[in-house]
Residue frames as a rotation matrix with the C-alpha (Angstrom) as fourth column:
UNK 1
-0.652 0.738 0.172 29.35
0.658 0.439 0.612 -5.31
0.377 0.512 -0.772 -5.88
UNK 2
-0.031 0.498 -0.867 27.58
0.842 -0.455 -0.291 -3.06
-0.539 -0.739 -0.405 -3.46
UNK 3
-0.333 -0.251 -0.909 29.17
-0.107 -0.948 0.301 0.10
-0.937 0.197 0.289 -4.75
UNK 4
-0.957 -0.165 0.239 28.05
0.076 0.653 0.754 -1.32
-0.281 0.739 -0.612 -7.82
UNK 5
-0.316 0.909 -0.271 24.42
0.942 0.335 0.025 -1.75
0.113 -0.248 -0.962 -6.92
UNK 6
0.072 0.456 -0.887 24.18
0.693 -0.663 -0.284 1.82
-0.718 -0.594 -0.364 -5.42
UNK 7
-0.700 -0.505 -0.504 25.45
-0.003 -0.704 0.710 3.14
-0.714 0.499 0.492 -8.76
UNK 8
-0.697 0.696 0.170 22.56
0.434 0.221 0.873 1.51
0.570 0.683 -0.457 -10.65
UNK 9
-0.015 0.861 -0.508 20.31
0.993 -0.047 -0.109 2.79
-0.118 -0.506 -0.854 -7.95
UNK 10
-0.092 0.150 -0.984 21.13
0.198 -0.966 -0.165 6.13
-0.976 -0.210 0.059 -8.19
UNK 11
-0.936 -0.096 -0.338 20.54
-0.231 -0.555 0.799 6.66
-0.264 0.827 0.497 -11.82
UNK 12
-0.245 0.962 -0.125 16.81
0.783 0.272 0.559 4.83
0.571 0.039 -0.820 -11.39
UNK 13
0.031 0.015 -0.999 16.50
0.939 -0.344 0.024 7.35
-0.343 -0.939 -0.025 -8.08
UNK 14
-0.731 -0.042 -0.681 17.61
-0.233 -0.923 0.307 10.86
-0.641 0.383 0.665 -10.46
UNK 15
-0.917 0.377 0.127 15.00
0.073 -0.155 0.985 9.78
0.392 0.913 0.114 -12.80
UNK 16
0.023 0.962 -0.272 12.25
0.754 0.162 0.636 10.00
0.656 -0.219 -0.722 -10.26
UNK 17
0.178 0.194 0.965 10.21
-0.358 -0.901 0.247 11.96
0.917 -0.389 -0.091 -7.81
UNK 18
0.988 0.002 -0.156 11.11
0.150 0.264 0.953 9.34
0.043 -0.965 0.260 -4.35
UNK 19
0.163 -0.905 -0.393 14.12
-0.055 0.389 -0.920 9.32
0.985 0.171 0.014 -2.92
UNK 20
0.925 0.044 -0.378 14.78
0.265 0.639 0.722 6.78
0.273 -0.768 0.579 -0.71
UNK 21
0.408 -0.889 0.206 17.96
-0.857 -0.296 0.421 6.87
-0.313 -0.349 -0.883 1.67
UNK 22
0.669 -0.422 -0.612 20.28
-0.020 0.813 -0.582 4.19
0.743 0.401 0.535 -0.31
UNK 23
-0.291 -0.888 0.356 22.56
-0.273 -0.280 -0.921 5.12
0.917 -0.365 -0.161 3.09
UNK 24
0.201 0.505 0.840 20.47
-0.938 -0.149 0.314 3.94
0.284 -0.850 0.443 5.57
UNK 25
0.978 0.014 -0.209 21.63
-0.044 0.989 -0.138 0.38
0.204 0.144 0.968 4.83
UNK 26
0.321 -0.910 -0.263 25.17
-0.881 -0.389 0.269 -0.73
-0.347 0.145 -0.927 5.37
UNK 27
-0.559 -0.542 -0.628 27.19
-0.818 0.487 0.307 -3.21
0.140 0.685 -0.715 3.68
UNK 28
-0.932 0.124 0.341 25.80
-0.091 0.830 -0.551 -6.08
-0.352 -0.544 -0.762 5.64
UNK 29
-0.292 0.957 -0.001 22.26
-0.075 -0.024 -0.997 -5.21
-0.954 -0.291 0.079 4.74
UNK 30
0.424 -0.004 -0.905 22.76
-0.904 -0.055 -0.424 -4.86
-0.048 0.999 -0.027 1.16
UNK 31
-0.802 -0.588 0.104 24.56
-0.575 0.808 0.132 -8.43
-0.161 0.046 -0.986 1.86
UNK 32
-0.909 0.284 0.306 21.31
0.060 0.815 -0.577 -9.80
-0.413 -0.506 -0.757 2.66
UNK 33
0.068 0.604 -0.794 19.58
-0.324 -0.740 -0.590 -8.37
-0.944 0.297 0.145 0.61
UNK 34
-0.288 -0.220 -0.932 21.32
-0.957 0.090 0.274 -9.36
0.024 0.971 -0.236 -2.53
UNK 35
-0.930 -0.321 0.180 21.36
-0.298 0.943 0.146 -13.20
-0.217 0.082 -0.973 -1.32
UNK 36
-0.361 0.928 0.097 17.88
-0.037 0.089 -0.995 -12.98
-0.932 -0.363 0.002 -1.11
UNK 37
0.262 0.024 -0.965 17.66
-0.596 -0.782 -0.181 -11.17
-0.759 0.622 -0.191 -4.28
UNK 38
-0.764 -0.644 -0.035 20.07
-0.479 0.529 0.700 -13.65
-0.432 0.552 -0.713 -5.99
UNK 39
-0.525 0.748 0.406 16.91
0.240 0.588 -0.773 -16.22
-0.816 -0.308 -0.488 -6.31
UNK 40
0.508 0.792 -0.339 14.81
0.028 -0.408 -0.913 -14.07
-0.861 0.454 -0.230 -8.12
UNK 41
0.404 -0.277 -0.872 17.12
-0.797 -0.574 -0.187 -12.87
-0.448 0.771 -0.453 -10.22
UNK 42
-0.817 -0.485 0.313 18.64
-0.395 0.865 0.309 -16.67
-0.420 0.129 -0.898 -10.94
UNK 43
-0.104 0.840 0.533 14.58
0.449 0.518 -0.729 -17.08
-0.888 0.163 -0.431 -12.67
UNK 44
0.858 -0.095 -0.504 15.75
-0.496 -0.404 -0.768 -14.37
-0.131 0.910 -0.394 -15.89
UNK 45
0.260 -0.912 -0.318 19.66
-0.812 -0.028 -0.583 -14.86
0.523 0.410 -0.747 -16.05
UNK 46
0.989 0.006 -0.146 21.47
0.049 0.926 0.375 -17.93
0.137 -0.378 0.916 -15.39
UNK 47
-0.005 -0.922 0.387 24.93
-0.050 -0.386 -0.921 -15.62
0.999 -0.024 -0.044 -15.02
UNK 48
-0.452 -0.718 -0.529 26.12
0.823 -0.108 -0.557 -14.42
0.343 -0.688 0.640 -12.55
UNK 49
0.208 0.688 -0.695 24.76
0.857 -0.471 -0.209 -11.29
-0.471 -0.552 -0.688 -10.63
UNK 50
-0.632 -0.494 0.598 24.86
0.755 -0.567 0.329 -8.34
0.177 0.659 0.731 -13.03
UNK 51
0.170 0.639 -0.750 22.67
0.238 -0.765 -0.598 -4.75
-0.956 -0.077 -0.283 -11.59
UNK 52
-0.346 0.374 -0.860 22.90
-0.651 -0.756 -0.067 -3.30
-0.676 0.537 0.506 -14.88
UNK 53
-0.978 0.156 -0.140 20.99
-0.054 0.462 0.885 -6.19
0.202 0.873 -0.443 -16.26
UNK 54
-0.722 0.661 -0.206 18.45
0.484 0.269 -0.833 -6.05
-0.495 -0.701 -0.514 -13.28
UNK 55
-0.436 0.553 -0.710 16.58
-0.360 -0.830 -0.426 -2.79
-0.825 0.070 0.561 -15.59
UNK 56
-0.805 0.220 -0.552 15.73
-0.572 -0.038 0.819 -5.08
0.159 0.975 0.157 -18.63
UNK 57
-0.355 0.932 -0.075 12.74
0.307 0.192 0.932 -6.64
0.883 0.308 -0.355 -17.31
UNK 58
-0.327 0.455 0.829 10.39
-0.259 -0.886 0.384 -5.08
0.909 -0.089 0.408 -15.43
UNK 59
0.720 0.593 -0.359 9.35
-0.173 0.655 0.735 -7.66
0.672 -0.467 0.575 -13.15
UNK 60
0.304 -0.550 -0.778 12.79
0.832 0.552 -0.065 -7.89
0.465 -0.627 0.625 -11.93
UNK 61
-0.721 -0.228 0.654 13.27
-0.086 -0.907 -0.411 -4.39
0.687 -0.353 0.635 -11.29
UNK 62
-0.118 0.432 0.894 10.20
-0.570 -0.767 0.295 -4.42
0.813 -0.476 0.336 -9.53
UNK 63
0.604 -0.217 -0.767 11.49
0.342 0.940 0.004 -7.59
0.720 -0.265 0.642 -7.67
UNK 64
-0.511 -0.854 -0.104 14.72
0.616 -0.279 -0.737 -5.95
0.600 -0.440 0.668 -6.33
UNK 65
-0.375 0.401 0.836 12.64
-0.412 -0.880 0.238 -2.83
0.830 -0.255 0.495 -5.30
UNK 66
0.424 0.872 0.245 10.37
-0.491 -0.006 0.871 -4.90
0.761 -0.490 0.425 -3.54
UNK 67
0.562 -0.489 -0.667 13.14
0.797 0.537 0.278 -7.04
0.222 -0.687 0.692 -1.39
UNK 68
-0.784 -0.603 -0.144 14.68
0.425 -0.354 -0.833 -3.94
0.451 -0.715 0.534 -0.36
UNK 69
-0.332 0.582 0.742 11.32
-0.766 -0.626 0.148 -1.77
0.551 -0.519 0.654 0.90
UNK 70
0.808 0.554 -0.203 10.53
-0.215 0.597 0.773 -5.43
0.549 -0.581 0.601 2.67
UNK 71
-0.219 -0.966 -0.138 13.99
0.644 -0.037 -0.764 -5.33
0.733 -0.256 0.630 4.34
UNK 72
-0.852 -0.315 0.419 13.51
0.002 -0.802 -0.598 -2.04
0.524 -0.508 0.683 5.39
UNK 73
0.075 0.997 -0.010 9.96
-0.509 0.047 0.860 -2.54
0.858 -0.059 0.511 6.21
UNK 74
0.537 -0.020 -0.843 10.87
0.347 0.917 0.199 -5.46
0.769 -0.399 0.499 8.46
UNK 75
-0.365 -0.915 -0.173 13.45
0.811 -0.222 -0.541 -3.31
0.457 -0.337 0.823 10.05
UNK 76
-0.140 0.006 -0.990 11.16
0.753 -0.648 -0.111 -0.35
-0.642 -0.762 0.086 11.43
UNK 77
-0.550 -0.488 -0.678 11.98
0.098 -0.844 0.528 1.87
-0.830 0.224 0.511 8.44
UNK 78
0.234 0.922 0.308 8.14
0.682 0.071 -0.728 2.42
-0.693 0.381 -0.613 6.84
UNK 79
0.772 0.089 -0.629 9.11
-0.228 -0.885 -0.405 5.68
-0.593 0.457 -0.663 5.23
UNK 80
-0.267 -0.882 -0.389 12.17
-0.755 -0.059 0.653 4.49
-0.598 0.468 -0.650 3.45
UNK 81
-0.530 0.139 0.837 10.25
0.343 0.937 0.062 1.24
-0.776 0.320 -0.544 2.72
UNK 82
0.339 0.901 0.269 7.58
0.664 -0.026 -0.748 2.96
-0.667 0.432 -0.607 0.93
UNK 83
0.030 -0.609 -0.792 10.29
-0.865 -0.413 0.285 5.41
-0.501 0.677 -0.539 -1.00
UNK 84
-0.764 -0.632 -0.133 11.53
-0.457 0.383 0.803 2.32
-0.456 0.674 -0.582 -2.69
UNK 85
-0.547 0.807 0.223 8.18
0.274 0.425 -0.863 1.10
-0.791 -0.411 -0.453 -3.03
UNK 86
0.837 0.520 -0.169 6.84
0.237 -0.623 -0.746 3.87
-0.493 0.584 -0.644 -4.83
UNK 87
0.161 -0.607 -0.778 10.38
-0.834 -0.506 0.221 4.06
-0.528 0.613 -0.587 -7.16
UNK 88
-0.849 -0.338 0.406 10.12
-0.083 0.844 0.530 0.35
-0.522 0.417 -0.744 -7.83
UNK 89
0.184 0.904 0.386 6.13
0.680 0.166 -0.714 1.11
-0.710 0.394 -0.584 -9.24
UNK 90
0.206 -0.434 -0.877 7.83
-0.432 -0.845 0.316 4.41
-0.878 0.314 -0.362 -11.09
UNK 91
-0.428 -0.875 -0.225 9.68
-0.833 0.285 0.475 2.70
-0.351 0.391 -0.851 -12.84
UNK 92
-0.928 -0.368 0.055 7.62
-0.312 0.849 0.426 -0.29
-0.204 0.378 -0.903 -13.52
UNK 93
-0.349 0.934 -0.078 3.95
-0.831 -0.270 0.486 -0.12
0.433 0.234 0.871 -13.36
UNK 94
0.391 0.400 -0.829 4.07
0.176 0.851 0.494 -2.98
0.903 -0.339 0.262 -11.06
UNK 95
0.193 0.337 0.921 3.00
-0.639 -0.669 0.379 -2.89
0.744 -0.662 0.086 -7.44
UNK 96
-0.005 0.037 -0.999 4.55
0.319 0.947 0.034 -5.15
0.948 -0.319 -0.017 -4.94
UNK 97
0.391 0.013 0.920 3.59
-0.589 -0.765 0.261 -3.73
0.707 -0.644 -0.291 -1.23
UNK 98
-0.690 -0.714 -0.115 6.16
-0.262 0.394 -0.881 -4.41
0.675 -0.578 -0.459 1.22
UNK 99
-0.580 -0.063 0.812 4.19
-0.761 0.397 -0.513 -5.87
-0.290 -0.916 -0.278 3.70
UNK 100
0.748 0.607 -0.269 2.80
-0.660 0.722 -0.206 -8.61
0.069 0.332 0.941 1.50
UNK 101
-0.084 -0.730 0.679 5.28
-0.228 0.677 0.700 -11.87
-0.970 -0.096 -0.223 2.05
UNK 102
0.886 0.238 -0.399 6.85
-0.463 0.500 -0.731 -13.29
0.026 0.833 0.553 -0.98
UNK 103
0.692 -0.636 0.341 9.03
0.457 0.752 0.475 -16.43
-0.559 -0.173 0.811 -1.08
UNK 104
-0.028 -0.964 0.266 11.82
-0.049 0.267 0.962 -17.27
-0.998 0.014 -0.055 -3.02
UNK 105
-0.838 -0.543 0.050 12.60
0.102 -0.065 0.993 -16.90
-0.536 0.837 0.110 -6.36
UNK 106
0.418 0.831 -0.367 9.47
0.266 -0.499 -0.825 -14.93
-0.869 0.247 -0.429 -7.92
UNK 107
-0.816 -0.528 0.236 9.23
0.453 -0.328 0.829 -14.03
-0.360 0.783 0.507 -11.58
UNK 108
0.095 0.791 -0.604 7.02
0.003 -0.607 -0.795 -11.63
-0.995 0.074 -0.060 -12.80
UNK 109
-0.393 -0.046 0.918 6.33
0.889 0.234 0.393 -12.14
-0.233 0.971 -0.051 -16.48
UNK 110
-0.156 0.176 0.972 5.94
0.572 -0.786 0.234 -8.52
0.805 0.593 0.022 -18.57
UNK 111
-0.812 0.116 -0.572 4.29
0.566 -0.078 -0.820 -7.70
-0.140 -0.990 -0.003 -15.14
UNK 112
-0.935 0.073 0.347 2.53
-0.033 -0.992 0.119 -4.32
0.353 0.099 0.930 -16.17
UNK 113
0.306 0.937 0.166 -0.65
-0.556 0.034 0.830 -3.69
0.773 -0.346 0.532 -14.26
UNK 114
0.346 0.258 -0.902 0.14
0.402 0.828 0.391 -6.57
0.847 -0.498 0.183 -11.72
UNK 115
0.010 0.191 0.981 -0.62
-0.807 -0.578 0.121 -5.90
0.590 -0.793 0.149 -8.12
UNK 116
-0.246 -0.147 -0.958 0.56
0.486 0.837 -0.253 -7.60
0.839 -0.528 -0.135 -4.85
UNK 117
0.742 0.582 0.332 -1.65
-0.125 -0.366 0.922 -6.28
0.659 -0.726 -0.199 -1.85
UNK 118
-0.241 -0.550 0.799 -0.54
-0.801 -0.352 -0.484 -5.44
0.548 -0.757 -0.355 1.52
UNK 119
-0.593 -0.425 0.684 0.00
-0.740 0.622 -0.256 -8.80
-0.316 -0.658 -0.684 3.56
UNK 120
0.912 0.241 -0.332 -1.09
-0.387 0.772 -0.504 -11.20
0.135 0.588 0.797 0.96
UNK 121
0.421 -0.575 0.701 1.06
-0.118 0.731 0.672 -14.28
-0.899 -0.366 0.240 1.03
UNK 122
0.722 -0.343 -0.600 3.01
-0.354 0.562 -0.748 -16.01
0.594 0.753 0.284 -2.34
UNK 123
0.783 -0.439 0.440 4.94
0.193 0.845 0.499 -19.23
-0.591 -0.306 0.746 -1.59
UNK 124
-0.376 -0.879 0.293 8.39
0.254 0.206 0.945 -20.46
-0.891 0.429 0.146 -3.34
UNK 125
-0.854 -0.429 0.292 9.14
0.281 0.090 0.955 -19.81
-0.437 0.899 0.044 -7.07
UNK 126
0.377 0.906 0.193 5.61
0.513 -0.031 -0.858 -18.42
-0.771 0.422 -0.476 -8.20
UNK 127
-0.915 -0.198 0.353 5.40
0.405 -0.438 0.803 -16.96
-0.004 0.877 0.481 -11.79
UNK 128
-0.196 0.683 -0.704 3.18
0.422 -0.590 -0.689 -14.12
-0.885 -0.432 -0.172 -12.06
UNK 129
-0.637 -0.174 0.751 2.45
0.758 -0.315 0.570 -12.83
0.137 0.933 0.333 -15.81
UNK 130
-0.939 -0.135 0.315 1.09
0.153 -0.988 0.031 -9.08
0.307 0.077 0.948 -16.77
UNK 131
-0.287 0.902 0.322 -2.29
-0.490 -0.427 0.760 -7.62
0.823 0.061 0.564 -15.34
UNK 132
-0.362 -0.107 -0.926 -2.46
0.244 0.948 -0.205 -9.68
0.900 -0.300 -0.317 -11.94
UNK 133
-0.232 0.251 0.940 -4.45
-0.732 -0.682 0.001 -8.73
0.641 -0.687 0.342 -8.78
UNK 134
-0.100 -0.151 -0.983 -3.49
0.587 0.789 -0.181 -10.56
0.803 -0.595 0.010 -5.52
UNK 135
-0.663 -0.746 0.071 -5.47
0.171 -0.244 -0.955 -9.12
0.729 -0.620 0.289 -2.56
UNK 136
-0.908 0.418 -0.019 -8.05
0.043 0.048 -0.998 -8.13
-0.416 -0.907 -0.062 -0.12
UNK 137
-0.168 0.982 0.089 -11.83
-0.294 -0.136 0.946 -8.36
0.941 0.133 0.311 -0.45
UNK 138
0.679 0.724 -0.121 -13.67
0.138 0.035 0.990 -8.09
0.721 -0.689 -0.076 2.93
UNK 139
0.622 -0.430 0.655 -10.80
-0.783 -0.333 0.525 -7.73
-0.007 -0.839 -0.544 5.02
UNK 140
0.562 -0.279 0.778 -9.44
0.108 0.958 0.266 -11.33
-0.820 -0.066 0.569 4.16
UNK 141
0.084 -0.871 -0.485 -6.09
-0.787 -0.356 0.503 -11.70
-0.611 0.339 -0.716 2.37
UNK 142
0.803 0.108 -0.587 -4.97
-0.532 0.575 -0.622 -13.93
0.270 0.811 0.518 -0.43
UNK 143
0.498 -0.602 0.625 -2.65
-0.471 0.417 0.777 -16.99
-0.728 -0.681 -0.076 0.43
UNK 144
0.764 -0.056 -0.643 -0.55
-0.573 0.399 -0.715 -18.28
0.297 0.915 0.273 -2.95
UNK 145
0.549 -0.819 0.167 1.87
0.578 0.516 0.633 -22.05
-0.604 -0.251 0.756 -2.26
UNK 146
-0.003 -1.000 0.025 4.36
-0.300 0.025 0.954 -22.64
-0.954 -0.004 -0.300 -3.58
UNK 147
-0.962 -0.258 0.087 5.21
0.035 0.200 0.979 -23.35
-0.270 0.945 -0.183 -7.74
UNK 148
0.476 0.863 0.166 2.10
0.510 -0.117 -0.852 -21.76
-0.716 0.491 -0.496 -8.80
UNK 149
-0.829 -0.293 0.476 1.48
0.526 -0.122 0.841 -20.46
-0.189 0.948 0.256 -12.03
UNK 150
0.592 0.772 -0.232 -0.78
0.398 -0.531 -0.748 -17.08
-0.700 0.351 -0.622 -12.58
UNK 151
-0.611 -0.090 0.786 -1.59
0.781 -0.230 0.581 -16.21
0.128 0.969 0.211 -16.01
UNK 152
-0.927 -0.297 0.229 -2.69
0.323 -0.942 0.089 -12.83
0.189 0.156 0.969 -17.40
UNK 153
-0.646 0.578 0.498 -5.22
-0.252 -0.778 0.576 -10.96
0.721 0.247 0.648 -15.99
UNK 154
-0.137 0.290 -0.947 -6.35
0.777 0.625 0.079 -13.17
0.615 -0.725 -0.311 -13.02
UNK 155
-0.386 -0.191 0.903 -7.23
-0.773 -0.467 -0.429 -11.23
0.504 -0.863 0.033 -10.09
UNK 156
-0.287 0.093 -0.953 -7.25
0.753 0.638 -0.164 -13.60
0.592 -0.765 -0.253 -6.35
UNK 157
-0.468 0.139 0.873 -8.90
-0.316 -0.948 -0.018 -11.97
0.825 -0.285 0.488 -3.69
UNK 158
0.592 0.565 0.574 -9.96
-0.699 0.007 0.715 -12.31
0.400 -0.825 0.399 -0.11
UNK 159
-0.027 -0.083 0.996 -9.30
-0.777 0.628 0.031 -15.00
-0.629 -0.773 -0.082 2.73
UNK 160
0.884 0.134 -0.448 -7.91
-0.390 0.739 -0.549 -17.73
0.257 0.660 0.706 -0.25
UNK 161
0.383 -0.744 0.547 -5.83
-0.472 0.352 0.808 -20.51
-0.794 -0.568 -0.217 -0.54
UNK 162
0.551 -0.080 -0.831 -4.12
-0.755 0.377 -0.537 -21.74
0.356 0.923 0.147 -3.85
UNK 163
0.724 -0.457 0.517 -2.50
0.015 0.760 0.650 -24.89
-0.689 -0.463 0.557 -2.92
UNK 164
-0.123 -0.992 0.002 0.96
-0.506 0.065 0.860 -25.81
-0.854 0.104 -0.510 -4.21
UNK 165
-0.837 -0.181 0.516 1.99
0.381 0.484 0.787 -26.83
-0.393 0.856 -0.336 -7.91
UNK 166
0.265 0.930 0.255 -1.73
0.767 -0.043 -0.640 -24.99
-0.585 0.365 -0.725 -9.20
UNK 167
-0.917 -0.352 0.185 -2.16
0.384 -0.662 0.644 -22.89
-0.104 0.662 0.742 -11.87
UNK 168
-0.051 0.915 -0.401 -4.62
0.474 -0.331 -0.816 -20.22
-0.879 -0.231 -0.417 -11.99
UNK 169
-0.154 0.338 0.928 -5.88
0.922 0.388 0.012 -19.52
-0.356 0.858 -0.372 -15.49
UNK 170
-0.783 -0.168 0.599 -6.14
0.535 -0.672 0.512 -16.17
0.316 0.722 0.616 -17.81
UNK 171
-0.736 0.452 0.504 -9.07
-0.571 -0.814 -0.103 -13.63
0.364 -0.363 0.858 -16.13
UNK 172
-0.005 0.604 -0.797 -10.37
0.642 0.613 0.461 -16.00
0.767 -0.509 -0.390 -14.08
UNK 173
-0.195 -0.109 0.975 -11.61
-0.576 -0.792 -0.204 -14.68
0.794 -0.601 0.092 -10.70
UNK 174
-0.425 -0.318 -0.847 -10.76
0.304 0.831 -0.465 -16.25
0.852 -0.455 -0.257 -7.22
UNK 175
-0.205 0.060 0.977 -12.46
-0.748 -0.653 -0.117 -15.36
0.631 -0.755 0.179 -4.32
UNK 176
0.888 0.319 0.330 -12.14
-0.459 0.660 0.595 -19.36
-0.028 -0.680 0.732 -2.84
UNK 177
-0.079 -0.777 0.624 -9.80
-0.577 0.546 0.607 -21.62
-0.813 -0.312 -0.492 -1.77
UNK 178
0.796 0.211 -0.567 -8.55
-0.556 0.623 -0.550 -24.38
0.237 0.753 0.614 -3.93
UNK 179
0.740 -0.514 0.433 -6.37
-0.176 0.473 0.863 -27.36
-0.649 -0.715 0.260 -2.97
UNK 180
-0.070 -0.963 0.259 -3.11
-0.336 0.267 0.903 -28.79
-0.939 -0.024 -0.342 -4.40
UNK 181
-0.568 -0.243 0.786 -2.83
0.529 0.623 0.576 -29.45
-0.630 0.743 -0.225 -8.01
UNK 182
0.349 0.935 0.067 -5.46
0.487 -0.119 -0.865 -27.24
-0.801 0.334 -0.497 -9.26
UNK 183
-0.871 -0.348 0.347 -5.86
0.490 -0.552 0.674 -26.36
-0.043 0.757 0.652 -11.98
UNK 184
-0.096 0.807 -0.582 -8.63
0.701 -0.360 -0.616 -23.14
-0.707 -0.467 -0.531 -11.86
UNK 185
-0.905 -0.360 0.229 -9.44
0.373 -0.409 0.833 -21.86
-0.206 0.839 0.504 -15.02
């Protein structure tokens, strides 16, 4: 599966201008990596793990990207993090910046345009759809639970909290908290 994986990477990797070290990992990491990985990818396909399905939506490409440059990130390795980084935005027009935390199983509807800031939060399972902006205003980061639901064009910003199970509505702008259940439209 690995050898597998690195074969889809390197034909995403010749079509751009980053290249990241896909060697800097060894098996083990790419182990943990995928389990993670599984999750996300278990919110398009209900198969098995297939990499050469990972390129048909964008969101998950820029899913994978973003759980390895936060791997490597986490590990020490800023300059490799930010190679895959900048080939997982190549390649998708969506921005997820490795030092923003994101749970478990994330889906990124169409995605294009949608931004995750640097050390903004997202909880479990969130569903993100196209044109999204999740980050900083004054210095103060954006905090998203768990089973939310952002819809197109939203942008969150600053020192916020979406509580769990909310759903944040079509170009709405957030720059407050909001508790459990909301619905913010």
């Amino acid at each position: 599966m690995i050898r597998e994986l690195k074969n889809e990477l390197n034909l995403l990797i010749d079509k751009s201008i980053f290249s990241p070290e896909i060697n800097i990992l060894q098996d083990d990491d790419w182990d943990r990596i995928i389990k993670t990985f599984q999750l996300d990818y278990h919110r398009y396909y209900s198969d098995s793990l297939d990499f050469s399905k990972i390129k048909y939506f964008p969101g998950l490409l820029a899913t994978f990207f973003y759980r390895i440059s936060r791997y490597l990130y986490l590990k020490g390795d800023e300059k490799n993090a930010q190679e895959f980084s900048s080939l997982g935005f190549s390649h998708t027009m969506i921005e997820l910046y490795y030092s923003a935390e994101i749970g478990k199983a994330l889906k990124i509807n169409h995605g294009m345009g949608t931004v995750v800031g640097s050390r903004t939060r997202l909880g479990d399972n969130v569903l993100l759809h196209h044109g999204v902006t999740i980050g900083e205003k004054n210095g103060g980061r954006a905090n998203i639970g768990n089973n939310v639901i952002v819809y197109p064009g939203a942008i969150i910003v600053g020192d916020v909290l979406i509580g769990n199970d909310s759903v944040v509505g079509a170009n709405v702008f957030v720059d407050k908290s909001y508790p459990v259940n909301s619905k913010i439209m």
